[in-house]
SERO-4910 file (N, C-alpha, C, O; in steps of 0.05 Angstrom, whole numbers):
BEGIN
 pado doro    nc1    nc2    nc3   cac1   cac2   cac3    cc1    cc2    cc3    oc1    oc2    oc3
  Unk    A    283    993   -649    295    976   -629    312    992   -610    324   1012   -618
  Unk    A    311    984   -584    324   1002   -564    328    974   -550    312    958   -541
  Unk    A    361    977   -553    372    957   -525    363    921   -537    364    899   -524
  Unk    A    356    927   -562    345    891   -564    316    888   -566    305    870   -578
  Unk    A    303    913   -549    269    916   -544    257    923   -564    266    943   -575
  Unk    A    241    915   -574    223    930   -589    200    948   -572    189    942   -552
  Unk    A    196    980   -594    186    994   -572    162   1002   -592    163   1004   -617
  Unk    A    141   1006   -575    106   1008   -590    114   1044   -594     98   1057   -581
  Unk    A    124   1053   -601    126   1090   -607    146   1099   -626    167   1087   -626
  Unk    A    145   1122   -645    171   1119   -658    188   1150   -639    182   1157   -616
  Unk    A    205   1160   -654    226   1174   -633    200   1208   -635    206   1228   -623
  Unk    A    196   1207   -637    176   1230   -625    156   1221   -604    147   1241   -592
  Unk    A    147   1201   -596    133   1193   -578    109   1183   -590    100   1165   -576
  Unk    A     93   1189   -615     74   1184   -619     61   1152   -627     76   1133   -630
  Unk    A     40   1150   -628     37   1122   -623     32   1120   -652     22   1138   -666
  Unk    A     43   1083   -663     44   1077   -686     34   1053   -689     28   1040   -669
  Unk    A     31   1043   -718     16   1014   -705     39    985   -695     63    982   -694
  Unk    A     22    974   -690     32    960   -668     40    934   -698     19    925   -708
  Unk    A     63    925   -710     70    899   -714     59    879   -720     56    872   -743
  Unk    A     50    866   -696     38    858   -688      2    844   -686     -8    822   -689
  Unk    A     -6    863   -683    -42    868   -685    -46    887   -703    -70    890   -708
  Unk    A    -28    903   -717    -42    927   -728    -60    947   -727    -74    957   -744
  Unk    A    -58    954   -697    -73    972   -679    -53    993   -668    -32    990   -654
  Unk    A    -59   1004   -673    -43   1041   -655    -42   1036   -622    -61   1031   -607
  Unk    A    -11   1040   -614     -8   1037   -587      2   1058   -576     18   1072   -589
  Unk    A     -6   1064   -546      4   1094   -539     29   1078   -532     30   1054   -532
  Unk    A     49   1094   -527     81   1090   -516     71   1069   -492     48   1070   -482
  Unk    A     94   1050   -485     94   1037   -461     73   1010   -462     74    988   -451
  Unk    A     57   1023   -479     30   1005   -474     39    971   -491     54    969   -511
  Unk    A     25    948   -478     29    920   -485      6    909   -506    -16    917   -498
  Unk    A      3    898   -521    -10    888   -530    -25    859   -523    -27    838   -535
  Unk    A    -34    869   -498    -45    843   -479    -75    831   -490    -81    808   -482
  Unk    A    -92    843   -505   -119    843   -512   -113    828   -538    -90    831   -546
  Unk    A   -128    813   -553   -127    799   -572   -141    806   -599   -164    799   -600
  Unk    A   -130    818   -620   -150    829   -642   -168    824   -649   -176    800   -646
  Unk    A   -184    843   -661   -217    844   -676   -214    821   -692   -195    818   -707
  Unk    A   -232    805   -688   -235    784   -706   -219    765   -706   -212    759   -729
  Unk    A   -207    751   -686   -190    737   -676   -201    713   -648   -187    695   -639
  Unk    A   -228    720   -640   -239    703   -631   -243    674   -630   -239    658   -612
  Unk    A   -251    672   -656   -247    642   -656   -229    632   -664   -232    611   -676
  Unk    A   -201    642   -660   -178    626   -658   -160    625   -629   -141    610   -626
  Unk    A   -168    640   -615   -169    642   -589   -189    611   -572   -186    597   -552
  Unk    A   -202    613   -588   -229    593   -571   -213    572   -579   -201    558   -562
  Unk    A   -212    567   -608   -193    542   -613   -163    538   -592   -156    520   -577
  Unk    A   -154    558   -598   -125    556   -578   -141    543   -552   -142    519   -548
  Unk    A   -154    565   -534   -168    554   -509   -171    519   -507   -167    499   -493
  Unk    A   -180    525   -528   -198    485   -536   -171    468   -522   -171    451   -504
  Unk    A   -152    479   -538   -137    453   -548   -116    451   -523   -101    432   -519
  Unk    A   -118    474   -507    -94    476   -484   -117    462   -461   -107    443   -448
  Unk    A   -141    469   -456   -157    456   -436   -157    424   -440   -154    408   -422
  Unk    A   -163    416   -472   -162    383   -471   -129    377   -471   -127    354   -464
  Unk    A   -112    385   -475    -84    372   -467    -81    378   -436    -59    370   -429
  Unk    A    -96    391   -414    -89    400   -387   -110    372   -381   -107    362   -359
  Unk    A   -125    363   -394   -148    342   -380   -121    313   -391   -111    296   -376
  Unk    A   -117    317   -417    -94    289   -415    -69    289   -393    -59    269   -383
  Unk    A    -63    320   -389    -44    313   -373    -47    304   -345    -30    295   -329
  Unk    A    -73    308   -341    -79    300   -314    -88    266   -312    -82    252   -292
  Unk    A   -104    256   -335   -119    229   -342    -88    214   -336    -89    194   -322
  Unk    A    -66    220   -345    -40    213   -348    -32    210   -328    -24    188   -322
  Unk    A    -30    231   -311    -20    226   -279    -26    215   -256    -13    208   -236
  Unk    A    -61    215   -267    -68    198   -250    -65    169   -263    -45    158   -257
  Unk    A    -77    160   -274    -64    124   -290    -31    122   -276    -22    102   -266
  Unk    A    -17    145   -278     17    141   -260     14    129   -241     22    106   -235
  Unk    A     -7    155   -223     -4    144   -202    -17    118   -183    -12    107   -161
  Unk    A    -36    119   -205    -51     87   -188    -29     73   -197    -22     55   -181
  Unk    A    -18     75   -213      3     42   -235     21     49   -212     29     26   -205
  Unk    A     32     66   -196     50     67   -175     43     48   -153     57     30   -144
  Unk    A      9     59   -143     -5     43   -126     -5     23   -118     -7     16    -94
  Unk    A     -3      6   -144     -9    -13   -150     13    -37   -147     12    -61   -141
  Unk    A     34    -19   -152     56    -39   -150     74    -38   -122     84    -58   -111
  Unk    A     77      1   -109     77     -6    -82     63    -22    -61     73    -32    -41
  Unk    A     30    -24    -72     18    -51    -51     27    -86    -56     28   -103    -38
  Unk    A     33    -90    -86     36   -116    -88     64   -114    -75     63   -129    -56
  Unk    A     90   -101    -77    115    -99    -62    110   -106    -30    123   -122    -18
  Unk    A     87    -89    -19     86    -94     16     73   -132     17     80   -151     31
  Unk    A     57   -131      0     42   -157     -4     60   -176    -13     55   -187    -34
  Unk    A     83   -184      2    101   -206     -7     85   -232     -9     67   -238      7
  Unk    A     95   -251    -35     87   -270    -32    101   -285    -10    126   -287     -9
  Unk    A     82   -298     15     89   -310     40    106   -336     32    126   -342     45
  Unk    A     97   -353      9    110   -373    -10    147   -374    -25    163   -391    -32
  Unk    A    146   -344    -22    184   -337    -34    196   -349    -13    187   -356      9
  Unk    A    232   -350    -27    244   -354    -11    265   -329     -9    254   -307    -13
  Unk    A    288   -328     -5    298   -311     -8    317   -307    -35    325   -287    -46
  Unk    A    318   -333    -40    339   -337    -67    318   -338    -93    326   -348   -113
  Unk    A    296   -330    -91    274   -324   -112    260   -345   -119    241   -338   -134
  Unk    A    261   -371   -116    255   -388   -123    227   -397    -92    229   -391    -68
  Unk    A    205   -411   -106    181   -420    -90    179   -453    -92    186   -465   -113
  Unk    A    172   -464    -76    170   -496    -71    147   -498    -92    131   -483   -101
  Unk    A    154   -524    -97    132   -544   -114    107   -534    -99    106   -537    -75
  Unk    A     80   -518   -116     52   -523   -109     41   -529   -130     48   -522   -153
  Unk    A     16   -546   -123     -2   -551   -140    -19   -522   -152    -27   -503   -137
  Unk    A    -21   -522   -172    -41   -486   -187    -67   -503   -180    -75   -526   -181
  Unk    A    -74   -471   -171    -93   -469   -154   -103   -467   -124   -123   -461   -110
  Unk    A    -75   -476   -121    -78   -482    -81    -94   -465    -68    -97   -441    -72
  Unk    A   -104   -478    -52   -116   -464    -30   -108   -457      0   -105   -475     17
  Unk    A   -103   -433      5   -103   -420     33   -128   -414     53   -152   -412     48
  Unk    A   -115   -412     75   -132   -405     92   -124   -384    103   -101   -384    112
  Unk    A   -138   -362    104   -139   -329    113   -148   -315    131   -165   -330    142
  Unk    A   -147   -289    143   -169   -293    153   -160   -256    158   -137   -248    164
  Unk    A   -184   -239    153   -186   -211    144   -200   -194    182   -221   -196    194
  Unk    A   -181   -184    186   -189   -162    210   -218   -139    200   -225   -140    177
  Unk    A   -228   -125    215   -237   -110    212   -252   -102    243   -247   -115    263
  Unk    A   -270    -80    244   -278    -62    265   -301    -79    274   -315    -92    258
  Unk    A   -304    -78    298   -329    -98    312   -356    -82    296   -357    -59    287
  Unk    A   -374   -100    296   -397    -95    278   -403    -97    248   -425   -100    237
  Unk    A   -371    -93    232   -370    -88    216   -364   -122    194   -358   -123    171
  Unk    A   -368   -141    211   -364   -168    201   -383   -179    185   -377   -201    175
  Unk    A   -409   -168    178   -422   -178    141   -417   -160    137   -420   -170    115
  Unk    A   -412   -138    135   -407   -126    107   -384   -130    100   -380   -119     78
  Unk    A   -359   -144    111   -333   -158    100   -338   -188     94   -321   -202     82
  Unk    A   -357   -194    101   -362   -223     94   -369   -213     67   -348   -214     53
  Unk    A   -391   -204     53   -402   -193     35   -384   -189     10   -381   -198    -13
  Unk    A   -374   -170     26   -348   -162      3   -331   -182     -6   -328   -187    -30
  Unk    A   -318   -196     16   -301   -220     10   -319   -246    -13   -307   -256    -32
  Unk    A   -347   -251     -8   -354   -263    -28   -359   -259    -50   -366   -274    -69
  Unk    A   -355   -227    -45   -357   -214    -85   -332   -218    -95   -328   -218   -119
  Unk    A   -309   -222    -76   -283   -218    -86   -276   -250    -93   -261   -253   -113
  Unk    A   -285   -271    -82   -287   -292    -92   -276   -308    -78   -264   -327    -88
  Unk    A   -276   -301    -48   -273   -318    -24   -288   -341    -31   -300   -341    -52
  Unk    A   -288   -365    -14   -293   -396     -1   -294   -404     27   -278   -399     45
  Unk    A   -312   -417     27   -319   -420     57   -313   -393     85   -297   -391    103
  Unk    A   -335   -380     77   -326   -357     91   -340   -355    116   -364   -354    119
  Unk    A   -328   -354    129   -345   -359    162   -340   -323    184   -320   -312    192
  Unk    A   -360   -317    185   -356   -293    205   -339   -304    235   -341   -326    246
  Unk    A   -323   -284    242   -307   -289    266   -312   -258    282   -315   -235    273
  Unk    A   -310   -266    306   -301   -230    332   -279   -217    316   -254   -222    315
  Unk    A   -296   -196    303   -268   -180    291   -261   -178    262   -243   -165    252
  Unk    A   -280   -192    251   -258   -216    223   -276   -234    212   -297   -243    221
  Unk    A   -264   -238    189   -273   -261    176   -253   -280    166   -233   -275    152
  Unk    A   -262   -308    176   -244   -326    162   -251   -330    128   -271   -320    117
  Unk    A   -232   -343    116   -236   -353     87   -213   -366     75   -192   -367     88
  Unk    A   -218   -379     45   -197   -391     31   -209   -389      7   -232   -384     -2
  Unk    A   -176   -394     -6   -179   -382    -27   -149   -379    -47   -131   -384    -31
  Unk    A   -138   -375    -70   -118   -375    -73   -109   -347    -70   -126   -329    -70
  Unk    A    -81   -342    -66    -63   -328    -64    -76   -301    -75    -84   -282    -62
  Unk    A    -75   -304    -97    -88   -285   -104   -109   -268    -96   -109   -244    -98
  Unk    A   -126   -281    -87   -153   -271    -69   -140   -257    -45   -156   -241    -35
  Unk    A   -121   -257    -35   -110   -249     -9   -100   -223    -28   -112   -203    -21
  Unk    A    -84   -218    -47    -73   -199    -59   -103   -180    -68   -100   -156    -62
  Unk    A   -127   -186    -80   -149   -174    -87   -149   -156    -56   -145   -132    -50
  Unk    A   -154   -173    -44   -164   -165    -22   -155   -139     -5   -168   -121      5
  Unk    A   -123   -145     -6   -111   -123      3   -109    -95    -18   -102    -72    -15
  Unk    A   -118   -109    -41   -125    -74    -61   -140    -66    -59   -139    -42    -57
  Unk    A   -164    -77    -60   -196    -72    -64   -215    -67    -43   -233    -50    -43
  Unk    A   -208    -87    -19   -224    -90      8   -224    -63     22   -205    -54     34
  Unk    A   -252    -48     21   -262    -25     33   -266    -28     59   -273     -9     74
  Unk    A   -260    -57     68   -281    -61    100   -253    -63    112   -243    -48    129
  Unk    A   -241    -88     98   -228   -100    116   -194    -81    131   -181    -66    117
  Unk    A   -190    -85    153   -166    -72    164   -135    -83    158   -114    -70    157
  Unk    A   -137   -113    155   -112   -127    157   -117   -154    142   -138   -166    149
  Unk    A   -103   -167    123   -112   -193    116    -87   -209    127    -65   -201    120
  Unk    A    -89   -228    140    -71   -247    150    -62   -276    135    -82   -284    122
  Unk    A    -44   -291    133    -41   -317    125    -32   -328    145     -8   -322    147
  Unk    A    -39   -343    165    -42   -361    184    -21   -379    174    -21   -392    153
  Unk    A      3   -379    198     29   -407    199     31   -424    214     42   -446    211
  Unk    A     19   -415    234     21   -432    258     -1   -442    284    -15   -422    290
  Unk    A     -6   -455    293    -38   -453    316    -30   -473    335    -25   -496    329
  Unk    A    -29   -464    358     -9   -473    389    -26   -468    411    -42   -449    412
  Unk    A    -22   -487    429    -26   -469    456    -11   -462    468      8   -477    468
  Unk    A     -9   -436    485      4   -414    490      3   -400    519      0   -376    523
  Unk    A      5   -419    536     -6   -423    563     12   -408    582      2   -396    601
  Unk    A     42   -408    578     51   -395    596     77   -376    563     68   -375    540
  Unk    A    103   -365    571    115   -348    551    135   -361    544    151   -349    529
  Unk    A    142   -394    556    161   -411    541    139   -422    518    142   -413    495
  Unk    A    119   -440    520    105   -451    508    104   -427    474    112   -427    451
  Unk    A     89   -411    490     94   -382    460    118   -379    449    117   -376    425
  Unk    A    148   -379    463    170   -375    457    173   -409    427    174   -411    402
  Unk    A    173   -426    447    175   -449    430    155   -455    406    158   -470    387
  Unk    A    134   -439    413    107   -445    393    119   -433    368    126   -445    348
  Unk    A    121   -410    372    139   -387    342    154   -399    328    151   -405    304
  Unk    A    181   -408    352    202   -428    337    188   -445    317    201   -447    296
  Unk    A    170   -457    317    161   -479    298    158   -468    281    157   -487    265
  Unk    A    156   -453    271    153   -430    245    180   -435    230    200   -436    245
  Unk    A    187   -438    195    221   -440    192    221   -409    181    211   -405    159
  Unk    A    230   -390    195    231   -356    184    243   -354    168    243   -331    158
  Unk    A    258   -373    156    277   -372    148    260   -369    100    268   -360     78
  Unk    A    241   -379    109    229   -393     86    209   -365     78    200   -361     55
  Unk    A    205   -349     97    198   -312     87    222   -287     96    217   -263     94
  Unk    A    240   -293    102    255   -272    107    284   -280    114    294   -301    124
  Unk    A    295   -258    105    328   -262    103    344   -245    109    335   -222    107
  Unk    A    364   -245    114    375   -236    142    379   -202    134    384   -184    149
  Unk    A    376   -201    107    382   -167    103    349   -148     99    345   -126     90
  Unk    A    327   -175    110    307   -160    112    308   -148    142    327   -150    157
  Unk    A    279   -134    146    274   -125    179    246   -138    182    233   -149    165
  Unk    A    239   -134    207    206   -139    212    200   -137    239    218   -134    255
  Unk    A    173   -138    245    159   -126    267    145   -150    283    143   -172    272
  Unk    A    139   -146    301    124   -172    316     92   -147    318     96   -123    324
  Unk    A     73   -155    313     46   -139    328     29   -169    349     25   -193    346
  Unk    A     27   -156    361      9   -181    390    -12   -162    400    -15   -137    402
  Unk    A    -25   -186    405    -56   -184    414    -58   -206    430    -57   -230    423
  Unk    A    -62   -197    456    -75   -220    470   -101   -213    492   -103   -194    506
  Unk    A   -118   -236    487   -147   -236    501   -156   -263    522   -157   -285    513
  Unk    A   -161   -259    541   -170   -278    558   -153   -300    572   -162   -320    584
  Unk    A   -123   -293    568   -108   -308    568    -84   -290    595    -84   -268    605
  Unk    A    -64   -319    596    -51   -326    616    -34   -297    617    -31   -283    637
  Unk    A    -21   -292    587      0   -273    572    -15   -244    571    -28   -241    551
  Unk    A    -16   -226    587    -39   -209    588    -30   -177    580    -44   -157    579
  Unk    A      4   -181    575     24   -156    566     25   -160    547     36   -181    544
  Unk    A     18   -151    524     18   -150    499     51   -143    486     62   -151    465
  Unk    A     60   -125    505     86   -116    494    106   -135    499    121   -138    480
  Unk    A    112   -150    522    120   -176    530    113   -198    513    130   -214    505
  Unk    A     89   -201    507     79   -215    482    100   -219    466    115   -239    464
  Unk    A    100   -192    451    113   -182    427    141   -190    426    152   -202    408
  Unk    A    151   -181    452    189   -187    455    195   -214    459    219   -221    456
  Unk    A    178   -232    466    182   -262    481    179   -275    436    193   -290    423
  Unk    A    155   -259    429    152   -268    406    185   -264    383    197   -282    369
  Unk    A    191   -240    386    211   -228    371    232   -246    378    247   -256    361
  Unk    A    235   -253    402    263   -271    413    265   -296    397    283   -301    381
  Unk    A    247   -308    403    241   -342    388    252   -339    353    262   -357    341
  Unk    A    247   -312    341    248   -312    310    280   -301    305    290   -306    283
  Unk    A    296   -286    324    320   -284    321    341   -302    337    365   -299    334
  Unk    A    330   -320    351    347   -338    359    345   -366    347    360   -384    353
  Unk    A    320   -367    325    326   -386    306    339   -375    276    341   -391    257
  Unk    A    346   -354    273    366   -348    255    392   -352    271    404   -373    265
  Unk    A    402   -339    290    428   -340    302    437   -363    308    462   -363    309
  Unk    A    421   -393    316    433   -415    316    434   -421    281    456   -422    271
  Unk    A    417   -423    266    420   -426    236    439   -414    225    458   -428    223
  Unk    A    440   -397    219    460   -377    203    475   -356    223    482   -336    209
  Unk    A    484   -352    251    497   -340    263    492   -307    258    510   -292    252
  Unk    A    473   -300    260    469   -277    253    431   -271    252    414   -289    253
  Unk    A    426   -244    251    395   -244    260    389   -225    241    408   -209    237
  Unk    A    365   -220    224    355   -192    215    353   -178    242    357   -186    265
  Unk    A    344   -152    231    332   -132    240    309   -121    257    290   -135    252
  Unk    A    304   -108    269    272   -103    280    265    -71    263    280    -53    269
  Unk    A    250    -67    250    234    -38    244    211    -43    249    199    -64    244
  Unk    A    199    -16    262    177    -18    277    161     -2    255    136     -4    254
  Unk    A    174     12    241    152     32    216    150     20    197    127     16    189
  Unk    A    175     10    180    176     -3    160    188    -26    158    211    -28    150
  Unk    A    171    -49    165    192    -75    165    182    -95    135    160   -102    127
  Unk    A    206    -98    128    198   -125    105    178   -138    106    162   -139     87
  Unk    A    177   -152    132    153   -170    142    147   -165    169    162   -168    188
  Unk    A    124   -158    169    112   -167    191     87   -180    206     64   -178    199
  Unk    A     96   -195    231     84   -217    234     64   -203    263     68   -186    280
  Unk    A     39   -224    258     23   -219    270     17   -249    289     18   -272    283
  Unk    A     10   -233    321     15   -257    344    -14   -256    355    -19   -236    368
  Unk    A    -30   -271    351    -64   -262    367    -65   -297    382    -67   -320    374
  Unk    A    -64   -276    417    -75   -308    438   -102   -306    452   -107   -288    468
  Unk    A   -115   -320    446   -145   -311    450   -154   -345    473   -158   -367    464
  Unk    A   -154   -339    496   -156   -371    524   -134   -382    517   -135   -407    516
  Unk    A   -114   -371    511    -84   -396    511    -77   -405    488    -58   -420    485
  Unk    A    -92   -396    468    -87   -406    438    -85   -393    420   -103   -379    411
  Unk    A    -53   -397    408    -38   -374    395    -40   -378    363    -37   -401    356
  Unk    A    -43   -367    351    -43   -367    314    -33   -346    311    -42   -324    318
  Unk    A     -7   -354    295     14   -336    283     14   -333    257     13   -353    243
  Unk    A     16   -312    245      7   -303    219     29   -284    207     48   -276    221
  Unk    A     26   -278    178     37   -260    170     14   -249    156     -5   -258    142
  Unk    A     26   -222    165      5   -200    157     14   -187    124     32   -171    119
  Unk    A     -6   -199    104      0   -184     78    -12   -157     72    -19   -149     49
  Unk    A    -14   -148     87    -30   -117     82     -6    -98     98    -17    -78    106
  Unk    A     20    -98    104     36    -92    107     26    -71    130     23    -80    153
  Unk    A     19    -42    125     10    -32    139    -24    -26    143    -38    -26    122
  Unk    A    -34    -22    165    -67    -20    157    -77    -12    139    -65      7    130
  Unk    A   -101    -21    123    -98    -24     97   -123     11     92   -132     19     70
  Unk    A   -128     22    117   -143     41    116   -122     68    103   -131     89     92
  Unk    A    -97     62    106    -77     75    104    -60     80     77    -39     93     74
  Unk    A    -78     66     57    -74     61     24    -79     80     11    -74     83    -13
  Unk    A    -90     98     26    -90    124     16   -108    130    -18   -102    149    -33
  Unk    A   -130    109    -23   -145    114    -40   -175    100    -39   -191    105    -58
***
């Protein structure tokens, strides 16, 4: 022993056996190579470190979908909560009406999908597919759906002719019954063929109507986040006729990252 070390040489320099392996080592030298006849316990060791590197991975991944899984149902608020946790009297089973975005062209093969997922009355739309279905089906949808871009729940259907009529159309919505005042949220607008032809104007005329019916209600307004909002609502006017939605796919659902 020198210093705590053990050293492969004795005090003349010459090499002695090694401890260890019981092999003769020159000075300095490590015993990095694994002894004669020691093979197959090496293979075994190998074995058993490669199948615990395959559990540790089978492991992390099951983490991380179970993460997945619960970050999407989190963005996927039930539209039905209130803020004080409690949901109104429904009948089990209810039925909604939905209705799923996707890329022009791409409307049967989301129809398709939607009826493996166990959509009802599913009607192709520009863009989209309508359907119904319970709650749940809207939640499948936003985990599973390969096609679709956005799944919507439809609150409201107005005409939208000039930007009071839109302003007052929103109002009819009670915001109050998905969001609360220490949430945030986003307005997204789309408009086609119609009177309202600024989309971003859209958006702000939309945003106004939903914080000035908190501020006469409760004197006070949530928030606006444009990256990350609690909820956000979706404004599509297509000849004057507006359907307001909330979007349960939180962000594009291409963006799920699996």
């Amino acid at each position: 022993m020198f210093g705590g070390v053990q050293v492969d040489s004795d005090s003349t320099g010459r090499e002695r056996p090694n401890q260890y392996s019981g092999r003769s080592m020159k000075p300095g030298q490590g015993s990095k190579t694994a002894p004669a006849g020691s093979s197959s316990a090496a293979q075994q060791l190998y074995r058993r470190v490669t199948a615990l590197g395959r559990e540790d991975r089978r492991n992390r991944a099951k983490s991380a979908k179970n993460l997945i899984l619960v970050y999407l149902l989190l963005l996927c608020r039930d539209p039905l909560s209130r803020p004080n946790g409690r949901r109104p009297a429904t009948k089990k089973n209810t039925m909604f009406a939905f209705f799923a975005t996707t890329a022009l062209g791409m409307e049967p093969l989301l129809e398709k999908e939607l009826r493996e997922l166990g959509a009802r009355q599913v009607k192709v739309r520009r863009a989209g597919v309508a359907f119904r279905g319970e709650l749940a089906l809207a939640y499948r949808a936003c985990l599973w759906s390969r096609v679709a871009n956005r799944v919507l729940y439809p609150l409201a259907r107005f005409d939208a002719a000039s930007p009071e009529a839109l302003y007052a159309g929103v109002r009819t919505v009670d915001w109050s019954r998905h969001l609360d005042l220490e949430g945030t949220f986003a307005v997204d607008f789309q408009s086609r063929n119609s009177r309202i032809s600024h989309d971003h104007f859209g958006a702000l005329k939309s945003k106004d109507a939903v914080v000035d019916q908190f501020r006469e209600a409760m004197g006070d307004r949530p928030s606006v986040s444009v990256d990350r909002p609690s909820m956000r609502i979706n404004v599509h006017v297509e000849n004057d006729r507006a359907v307001v939605s909330l979007d349960l796919s939180g962000e594009s659902l291409h963006r799920r990252g699996y």
